[in-house]
N, C-alpha and C positions, 0 to 999 in steps of 0.2 A: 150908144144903145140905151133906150131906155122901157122900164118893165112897161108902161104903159103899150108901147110897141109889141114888147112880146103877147101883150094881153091879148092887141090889136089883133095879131097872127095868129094865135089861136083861135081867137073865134074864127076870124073867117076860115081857117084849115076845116073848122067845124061845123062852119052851116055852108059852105060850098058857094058864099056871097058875100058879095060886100056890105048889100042892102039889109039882109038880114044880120050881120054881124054890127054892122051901125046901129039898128036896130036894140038888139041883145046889148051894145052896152051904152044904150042913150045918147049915142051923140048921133051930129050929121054924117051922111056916106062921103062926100068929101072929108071928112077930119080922118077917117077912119083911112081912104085911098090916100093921104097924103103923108101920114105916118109909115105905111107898108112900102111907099116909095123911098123915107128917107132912110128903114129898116137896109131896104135892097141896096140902095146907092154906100151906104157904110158899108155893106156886105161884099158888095160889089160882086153880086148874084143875084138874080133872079129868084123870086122864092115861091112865086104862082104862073102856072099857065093859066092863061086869062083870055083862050081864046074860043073857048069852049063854056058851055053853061052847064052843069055847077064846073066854077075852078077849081082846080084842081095844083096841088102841090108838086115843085119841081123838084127833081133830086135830091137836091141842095134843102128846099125845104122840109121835105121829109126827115133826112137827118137833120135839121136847126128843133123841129116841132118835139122831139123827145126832150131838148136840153132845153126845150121853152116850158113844156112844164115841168121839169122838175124846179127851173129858176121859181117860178110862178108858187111851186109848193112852199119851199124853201121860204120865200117870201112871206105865206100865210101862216105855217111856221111859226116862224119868227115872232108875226106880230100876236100870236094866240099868246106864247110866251109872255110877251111884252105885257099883254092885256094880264093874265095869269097873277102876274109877279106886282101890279097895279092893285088887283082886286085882293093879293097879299095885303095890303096897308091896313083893310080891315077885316083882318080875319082872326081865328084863336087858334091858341095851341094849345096842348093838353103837356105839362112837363111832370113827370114822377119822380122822386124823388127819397134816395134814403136818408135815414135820418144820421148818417156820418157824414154826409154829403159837404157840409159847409165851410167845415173846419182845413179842410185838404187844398182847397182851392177859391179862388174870389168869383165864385157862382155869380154873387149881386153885383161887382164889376160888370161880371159877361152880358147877366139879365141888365142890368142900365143903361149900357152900349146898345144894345139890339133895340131897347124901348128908345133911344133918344133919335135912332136912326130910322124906327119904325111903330111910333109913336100911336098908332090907330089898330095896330097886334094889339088883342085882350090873350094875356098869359095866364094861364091856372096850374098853379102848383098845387101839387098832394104829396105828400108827406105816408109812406108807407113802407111794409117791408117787403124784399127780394121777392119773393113767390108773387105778389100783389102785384108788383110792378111787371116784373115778366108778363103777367098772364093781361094784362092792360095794356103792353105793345103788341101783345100777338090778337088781343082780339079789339083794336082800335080805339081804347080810351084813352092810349095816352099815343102823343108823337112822337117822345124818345124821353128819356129817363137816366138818372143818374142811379149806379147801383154798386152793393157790393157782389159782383158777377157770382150764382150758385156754381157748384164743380162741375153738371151738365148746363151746356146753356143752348138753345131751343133753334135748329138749322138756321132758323128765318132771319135770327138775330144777329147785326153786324155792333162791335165791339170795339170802344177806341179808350185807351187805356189812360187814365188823367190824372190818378195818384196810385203809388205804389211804395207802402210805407211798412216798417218792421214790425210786428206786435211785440209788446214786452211784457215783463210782469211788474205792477205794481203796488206799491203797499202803505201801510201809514208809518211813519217815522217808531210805532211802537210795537211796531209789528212784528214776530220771532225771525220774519224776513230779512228786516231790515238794515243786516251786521251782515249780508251777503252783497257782493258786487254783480255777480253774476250769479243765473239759477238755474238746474236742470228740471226736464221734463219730470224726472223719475222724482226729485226734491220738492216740484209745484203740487205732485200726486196726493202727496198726504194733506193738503190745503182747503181747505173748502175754495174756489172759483169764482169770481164774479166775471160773467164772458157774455158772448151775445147771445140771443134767442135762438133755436135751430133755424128758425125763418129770413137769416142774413148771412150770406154766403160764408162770412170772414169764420164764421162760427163753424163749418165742412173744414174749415184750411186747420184748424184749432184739432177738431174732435181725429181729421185725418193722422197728425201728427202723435197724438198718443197713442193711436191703434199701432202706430207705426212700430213703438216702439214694447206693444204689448201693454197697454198700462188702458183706464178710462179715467178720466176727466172726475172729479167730483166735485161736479157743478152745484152750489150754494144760490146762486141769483142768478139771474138771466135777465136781459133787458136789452133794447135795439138799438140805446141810445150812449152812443162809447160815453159821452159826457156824464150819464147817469152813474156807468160804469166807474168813472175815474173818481167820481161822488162820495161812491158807495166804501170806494177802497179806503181815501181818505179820511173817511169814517169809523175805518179800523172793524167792517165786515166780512173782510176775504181780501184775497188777491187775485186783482183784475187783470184781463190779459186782453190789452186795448191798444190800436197805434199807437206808437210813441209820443207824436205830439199831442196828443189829448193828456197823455201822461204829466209831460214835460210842462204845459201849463200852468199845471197844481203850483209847480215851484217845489218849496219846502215842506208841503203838505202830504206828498209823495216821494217815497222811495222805489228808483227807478230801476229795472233791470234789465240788463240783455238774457234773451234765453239761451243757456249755452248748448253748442251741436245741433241747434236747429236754427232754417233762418226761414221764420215764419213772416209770411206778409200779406198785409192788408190789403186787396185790392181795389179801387174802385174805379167804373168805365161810364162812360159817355154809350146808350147804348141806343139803338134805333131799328125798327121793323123793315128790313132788306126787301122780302115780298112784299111789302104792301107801296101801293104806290101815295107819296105824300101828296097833300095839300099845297100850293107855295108859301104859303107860311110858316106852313111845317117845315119844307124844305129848307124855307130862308134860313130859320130859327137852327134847322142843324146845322146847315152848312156855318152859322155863326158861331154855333159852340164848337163844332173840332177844331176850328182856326184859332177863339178865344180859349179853349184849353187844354190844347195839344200839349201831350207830355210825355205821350208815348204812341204803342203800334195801334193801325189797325187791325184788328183781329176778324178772323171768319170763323166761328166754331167746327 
């Protein structure tokens, strides 16, 4: 059986002719009558009464004529897809991005992979905070975003979780900190802080945990960028309270610590606009990051 067959059948079920369905798809009435014979003879049924003017469909064709268009849909389908996923090769994406984003995972890995494989994508990255980026998947500027997830995160938004790291506190080797292994919330309290901006989620998990325990934050600096952060500390400005690995880079420029009784963690997610429906490029480009940096769940707020 082949679709061109089924095409055959359709039409003529639909103009009640052979003449006009040769017609309707260009070719001769013979091509058209000899396809629907070699239809019947595989079928080994009858599929038109043909003794009457307009034909008319036999039993047997009536039921074939449902399952001939949906094949035929199926078919168109198929190749919209195809055509779709084609006109991907040159198309853009919009990706957002925080500014902890880089250090956590090989983003430029994932982004070189998807450029080598799909070479005719133009990628635009921006560089912004939490709030900025939310509000640019929900109203279409961006196609999915790299974030540090806020404590509410917005129905529409589906979440795939790709680093999940400890915050610590850190300090400069001259620091009254420094001769501690370990530190409490209540002992960071009297500190001036170097932490993030309210405008980056990691910064709700922070301010959450002191409330927690009755106490606020005395925040010194604020800044979006944990590297600034880990900067600043080393500088012997405060004690920052930044993932560990951005810590743990300094080397011997920082003194590292676990916060003790709390286990505070940095999140960041792979995040993308559920109601809206993508682009295929956009599509392509997501479905390449959950795969290139899958680390964890996905989440549905």
């Amino acid at each position: 059986m082949e679709l061109r067959q089924l095409e055959y059948f359709v039409a003529v079920a639909e103009e009640g002719s052979f003449t006009k369905a040769a017609a309707r798809m260009h070719i001769a009435q013979s091509g058209v009558s000899a396809q629907i014979l070699l239809l019947e003879r595989e079928l080994g049924q009858r599929l038109f009464d043909r003794s009457r003017s307009p034909v008319r469909l036999t039993k047997v064709g009536t039921a074939l004529m449902t399952h001939a268009r949906a094949a035929l849909a199926a078919v168109t389908d198929a190749k919209q897809v195809a055509d779709e996923y084609s006109a991907a090769l040159r198309g853009h994406v919009s990706v957002g991005l925080a500014a902890s984003s880089s250090l956590a995972f090989d983003l430029v890995d994932m982004l070189a992979e998807f450029h080598r494989e799909h070479p005719m994508v133009e990628i635009t990255l921006l560089e912004a905070n939490t709030d900025d980026l939310v509000n640019g998947l929900l109203d279409g500027r961006h196609d999915m975003a790299i974030i540090s997830p806020p404590a509410t995160v917005p129905a529409d938004l589906r979440l795939q979780v790709v680093a999940d790291e400890s915050i610590v506190a850190a300090v400069s080797p001259d620091h009254p900190l420094s001769e501690y292994t370990t530190v409490s919330l209540e002992e960071l309290s009297g500190h001036p802080l170097i932490t993030f901006s309210s405008m980056i989620g990691t910064r709700s998990t922070i301010d959450a945990a002191f409330s927690a325990v009755g106490l606020e934050p005395q925040v010194g600096i604020e800044a979006s960028d944990p590297n600034v952060l880990a900067e600043l500390a080393s500088g012997g400005l405060g004690v920052a309270l930044v993932p560990e690995p951005y810590a743990r880079t300094r080397g011997h420029r920082l003194h590292v610590m676990p916060i003790s009784g709390r286990n505070l963690r940095g999140t960041l997610a792979l995040v993308w606009n559920n109601a809206r429906k993508p682009t295929a490029s956009a599509a392509r480009l997501i479905d390449h990051a959950r795969r290139s940096l899958q680390s964890g769940q996905t989440l549905s707020p």
